[in-house]
MDAnalysis code that builds the backbone (N, CA, C; Angstrom):
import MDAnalysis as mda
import numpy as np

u = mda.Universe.empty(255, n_residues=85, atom_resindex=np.repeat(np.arange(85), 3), trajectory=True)
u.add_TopologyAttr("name", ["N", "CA", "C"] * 85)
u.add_TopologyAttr("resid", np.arange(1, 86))
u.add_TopologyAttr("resname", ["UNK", "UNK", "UNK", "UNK", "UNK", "UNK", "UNK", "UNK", "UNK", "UNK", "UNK", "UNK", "UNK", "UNK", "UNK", "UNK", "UNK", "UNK", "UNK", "UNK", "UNK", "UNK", "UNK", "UNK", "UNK", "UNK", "UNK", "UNK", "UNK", "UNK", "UNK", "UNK", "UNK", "UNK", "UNK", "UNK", "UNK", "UNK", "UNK", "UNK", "UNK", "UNK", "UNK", "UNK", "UNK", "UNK", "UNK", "UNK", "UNK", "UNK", "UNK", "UNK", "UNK", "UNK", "UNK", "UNK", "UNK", "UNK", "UNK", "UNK", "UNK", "UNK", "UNK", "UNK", "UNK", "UNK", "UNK", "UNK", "UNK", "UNK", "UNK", "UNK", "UNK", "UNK", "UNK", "UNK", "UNK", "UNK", "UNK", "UNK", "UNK", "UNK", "UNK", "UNK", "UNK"])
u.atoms.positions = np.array([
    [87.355, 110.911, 101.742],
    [86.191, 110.063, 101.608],
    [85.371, 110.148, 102.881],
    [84.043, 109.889, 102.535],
    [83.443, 110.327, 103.888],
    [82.258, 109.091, 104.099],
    [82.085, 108.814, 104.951],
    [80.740, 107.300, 104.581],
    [79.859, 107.748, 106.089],
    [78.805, 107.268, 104.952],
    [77.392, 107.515, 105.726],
    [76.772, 106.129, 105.778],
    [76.320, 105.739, 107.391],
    [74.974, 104.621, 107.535],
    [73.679, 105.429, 107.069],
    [73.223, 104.869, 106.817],
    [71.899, 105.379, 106.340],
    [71.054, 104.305, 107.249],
    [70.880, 102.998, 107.082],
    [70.082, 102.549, 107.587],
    [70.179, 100.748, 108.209],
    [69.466, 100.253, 108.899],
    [69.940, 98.695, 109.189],
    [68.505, 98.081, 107.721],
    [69.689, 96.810, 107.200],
    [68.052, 96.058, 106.223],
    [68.606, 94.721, 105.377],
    [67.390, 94.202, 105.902],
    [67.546, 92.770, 105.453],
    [67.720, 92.491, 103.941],
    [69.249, 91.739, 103.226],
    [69.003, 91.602, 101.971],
    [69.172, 90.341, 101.508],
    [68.933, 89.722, 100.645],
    [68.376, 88.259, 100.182],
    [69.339, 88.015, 99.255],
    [70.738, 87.301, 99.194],
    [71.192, 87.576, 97.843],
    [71.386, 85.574, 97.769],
    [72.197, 85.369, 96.669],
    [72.561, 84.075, 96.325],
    [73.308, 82.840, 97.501],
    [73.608, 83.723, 98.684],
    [74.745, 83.418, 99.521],
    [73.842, 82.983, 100.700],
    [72.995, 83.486, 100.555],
    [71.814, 83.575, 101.939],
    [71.157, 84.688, 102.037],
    [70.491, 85.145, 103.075],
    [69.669, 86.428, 103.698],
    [70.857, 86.964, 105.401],
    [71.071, 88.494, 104.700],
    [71.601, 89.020, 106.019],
    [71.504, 89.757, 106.069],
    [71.381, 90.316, 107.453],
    [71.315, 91.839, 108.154],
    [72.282, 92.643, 107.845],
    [72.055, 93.799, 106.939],
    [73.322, 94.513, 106.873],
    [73.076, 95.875, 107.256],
    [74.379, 96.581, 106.782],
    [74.320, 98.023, 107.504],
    [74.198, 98.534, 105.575],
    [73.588, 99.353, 105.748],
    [73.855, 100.349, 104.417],
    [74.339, 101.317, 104.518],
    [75.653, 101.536, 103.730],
    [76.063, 102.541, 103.553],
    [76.229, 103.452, 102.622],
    [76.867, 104.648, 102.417],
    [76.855, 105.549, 101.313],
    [78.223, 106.409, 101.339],
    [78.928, 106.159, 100.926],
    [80.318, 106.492, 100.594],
    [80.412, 107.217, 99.461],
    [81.011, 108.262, 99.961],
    [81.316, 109.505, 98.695],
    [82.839, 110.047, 98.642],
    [83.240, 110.367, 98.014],
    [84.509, 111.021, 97.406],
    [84.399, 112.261, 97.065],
    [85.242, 113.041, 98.161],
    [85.283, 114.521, 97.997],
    [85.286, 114.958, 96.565],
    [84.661, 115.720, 96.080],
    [84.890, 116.729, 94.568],
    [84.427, 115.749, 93.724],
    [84.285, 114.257, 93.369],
    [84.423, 113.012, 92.557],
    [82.502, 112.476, 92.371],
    [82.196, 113.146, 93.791],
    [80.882, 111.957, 93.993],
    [79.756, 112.229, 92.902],
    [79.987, 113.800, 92.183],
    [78.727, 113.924, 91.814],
    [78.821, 113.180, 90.086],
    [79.962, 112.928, 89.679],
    [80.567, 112.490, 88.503],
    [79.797, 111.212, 88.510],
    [81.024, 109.934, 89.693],
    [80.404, 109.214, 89.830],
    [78.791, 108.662, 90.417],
    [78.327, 109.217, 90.327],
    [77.270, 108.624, 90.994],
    [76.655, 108.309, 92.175],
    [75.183, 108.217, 92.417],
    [75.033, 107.871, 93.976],
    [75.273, 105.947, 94.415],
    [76.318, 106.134, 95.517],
    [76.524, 104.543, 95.870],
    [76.257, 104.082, 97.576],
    [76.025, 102.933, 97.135],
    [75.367, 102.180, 97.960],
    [75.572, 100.975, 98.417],
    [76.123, 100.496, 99.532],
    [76.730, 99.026, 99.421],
    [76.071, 98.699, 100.875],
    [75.570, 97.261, 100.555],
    [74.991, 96.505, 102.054],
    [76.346, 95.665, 102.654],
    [76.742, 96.175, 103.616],
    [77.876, 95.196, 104.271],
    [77.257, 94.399, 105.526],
    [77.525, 93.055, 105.840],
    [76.806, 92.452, 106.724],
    [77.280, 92.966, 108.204],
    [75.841, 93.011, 109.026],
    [76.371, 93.437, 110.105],
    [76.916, 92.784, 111.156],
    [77.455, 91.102, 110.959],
    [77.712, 90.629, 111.443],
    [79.774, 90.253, 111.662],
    [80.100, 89.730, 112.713],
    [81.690, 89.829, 112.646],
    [82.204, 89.437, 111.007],
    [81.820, 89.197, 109.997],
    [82.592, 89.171, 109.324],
    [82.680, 90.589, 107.807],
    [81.655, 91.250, 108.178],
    [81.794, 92.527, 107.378],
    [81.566, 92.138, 105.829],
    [80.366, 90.774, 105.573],
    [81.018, 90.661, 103.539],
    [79.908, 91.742, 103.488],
    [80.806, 92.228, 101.922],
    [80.007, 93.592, 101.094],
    [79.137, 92.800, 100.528],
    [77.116, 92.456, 100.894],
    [76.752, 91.678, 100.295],
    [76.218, 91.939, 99.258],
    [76.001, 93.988, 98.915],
    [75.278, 93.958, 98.076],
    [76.024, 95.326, 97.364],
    [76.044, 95.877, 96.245],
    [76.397, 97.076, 96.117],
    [75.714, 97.844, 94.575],
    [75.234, 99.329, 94.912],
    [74.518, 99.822, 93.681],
    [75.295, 100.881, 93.526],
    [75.360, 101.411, 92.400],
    [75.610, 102.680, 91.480],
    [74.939, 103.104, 90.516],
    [74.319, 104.047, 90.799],
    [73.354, 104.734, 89.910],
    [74.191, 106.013, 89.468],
    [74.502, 105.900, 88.208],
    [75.694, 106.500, 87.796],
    [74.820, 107.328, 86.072],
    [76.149, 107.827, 85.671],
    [75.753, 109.032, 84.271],
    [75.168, 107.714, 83.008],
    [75.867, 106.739, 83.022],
    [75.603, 105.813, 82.399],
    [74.718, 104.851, 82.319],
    [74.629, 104.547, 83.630],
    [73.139, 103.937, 83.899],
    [73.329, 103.284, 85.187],
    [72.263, 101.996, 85.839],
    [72.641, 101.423, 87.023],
    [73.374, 100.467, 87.284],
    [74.226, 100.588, 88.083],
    [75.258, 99.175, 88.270],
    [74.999, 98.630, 89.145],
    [74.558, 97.037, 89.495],
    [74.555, 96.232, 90.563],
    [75.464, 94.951, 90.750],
    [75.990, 94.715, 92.045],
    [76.796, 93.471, 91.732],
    [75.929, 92.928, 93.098],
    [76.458, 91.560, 93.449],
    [75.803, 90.359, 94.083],
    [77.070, 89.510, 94.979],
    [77.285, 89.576, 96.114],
    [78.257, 88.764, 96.714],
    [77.445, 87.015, 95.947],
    [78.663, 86.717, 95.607],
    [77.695, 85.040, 95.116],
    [78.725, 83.819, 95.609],
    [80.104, 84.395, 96.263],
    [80.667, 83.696, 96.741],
    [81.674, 83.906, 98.008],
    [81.776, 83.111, 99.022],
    [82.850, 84.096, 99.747],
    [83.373, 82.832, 100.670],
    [84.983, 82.496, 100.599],
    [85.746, 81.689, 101.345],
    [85.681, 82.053, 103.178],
    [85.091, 83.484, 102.849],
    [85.037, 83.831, 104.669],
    [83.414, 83.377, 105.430],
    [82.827, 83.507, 104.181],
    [81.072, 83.114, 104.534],
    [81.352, 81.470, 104.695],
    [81.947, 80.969, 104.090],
    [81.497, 79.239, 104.272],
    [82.837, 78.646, 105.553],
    [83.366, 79.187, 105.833],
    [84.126, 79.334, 107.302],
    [84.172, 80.217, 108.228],
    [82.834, 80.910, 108.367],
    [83.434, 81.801, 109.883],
    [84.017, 83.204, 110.021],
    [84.876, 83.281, 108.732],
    [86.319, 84.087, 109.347],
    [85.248, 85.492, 109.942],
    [86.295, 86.262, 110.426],
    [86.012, 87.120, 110.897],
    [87.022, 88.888, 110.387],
    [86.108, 89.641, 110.533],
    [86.866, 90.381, 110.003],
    [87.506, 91.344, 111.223],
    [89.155, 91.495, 111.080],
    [89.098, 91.732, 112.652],
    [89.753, 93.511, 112.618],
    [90.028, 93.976, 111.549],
    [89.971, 95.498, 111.144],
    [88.963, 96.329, 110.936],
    [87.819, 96.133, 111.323],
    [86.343, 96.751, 111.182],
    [86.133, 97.018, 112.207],
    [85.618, 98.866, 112.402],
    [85.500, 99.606, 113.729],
    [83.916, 99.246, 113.941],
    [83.565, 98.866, 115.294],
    [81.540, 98.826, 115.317],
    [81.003, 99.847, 115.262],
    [80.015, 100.086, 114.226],
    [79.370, 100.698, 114.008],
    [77.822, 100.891, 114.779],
    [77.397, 101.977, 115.291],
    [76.426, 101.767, 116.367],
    [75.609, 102.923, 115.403],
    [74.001, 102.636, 115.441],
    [73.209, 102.898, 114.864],
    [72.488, 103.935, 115.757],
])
């Protein structure tokens, strides 16, 4: 598996508005099957996946962080390498 930043960008979902990193994660031999993907992870210590797309053979898939026990306390995510832009 190989993951790409692509870019820093503000996204607006149900949870709030946050700065995330976008990324693009592919799977050797697999990626062109599945589809091109796309997930906003926040760029802040706690890493939530806030946003994620798949534009796939079937059509587009989107999901929506709409809840998270680590967003309404703090936590932190403490296995996440920093990513520098």
């Amino acid at each position: 598996m190989t993951i790409k930043v692509l870019r820093k960008e503000k996204v607006k979902i149900r949870l709030g508005e946050f700065n995330c990193f976008v990324i693009e994660p592919s799977l050797e031999g697999n990626s062109k099957e599945l589809g091109k993907m796309l997930i906003w992870i926040a760029d802040d210590k706690r890493r939530l996946p806030c946003y994620f797309k798949l534009d796939s053979q079937i059509g587009l898939i989107i999901a929506e962080l709409e809840e998270s026990a680590a967003a309404s306390r703090g936590v932190e995510c403490k296995k996440t390498k920093h990513i520098k832009l």
